[in-house]
N, C-alpha and C positions, 0 to 999 in steps of 0.2 A: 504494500500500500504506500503510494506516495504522503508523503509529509506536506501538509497544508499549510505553508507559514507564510507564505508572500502571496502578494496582493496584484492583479494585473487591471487596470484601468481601461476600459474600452469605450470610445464615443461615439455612437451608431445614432442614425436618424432614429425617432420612434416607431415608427411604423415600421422598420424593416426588425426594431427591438419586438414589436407586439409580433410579429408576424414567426421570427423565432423563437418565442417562448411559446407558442401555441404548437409551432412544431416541437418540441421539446415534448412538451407535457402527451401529446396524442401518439409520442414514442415511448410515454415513461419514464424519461430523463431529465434531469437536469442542464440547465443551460450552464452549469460548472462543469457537469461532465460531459457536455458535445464540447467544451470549450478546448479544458482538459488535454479530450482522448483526439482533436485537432491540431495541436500543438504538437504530442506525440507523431501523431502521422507527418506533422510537416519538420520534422528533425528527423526522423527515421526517413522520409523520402531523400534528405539532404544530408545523409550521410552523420547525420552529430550523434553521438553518446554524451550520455549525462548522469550522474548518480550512480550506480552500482553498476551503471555501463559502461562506466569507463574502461578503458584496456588496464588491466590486469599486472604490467610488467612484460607479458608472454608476448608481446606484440598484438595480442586475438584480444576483440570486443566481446563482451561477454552480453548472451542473449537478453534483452529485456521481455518480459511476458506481458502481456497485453490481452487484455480480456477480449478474448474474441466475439464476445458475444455484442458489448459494446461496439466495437473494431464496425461490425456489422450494420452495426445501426446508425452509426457515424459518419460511416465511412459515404464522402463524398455529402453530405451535409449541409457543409458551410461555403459548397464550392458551387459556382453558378456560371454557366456560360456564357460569354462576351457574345453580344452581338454587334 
């Protein structure tokens, strides 16, 4: 379980705020944890280790686990197509 001690500040129009906590709540989730398991995904796509991910000494990243069940529900969320 990640350690909750910092605080991340986000300033979003309201309506796109109401429109993602309503997605949130009709997945079960929290808007902490689409936030969360986001931020995950976009350091894991870009290669970062952090926390008990960090390499080891060995050279090798050690795996983080990742609730896949969340991963699932998240996954692709917060991400929207340009047109």
């Amino acid at each position: 379980m990640e350690r909750k001690t910092a605080r991340l500040t986000v300033l979003i129009d309201p309506e796109k705020k109401k429109a993602f906590e309503q997605l949130c709540a009709r997945q079960d989730l929290t808007p902490s944890q689409v936030v969360r398991q986001l931020i995950r995904d976009y350091l894991a796509d870009h290669g970062v280790t952090y926390g008990s991910a960090q390499p080891d000494g060995s050279g090798q990243a050690a795996t983080a686990v990742v609730n896949p069940v969340a991963a699932r529900r998240t996954r692709g969320a917060g991400r929207r197509q340009e047109s």
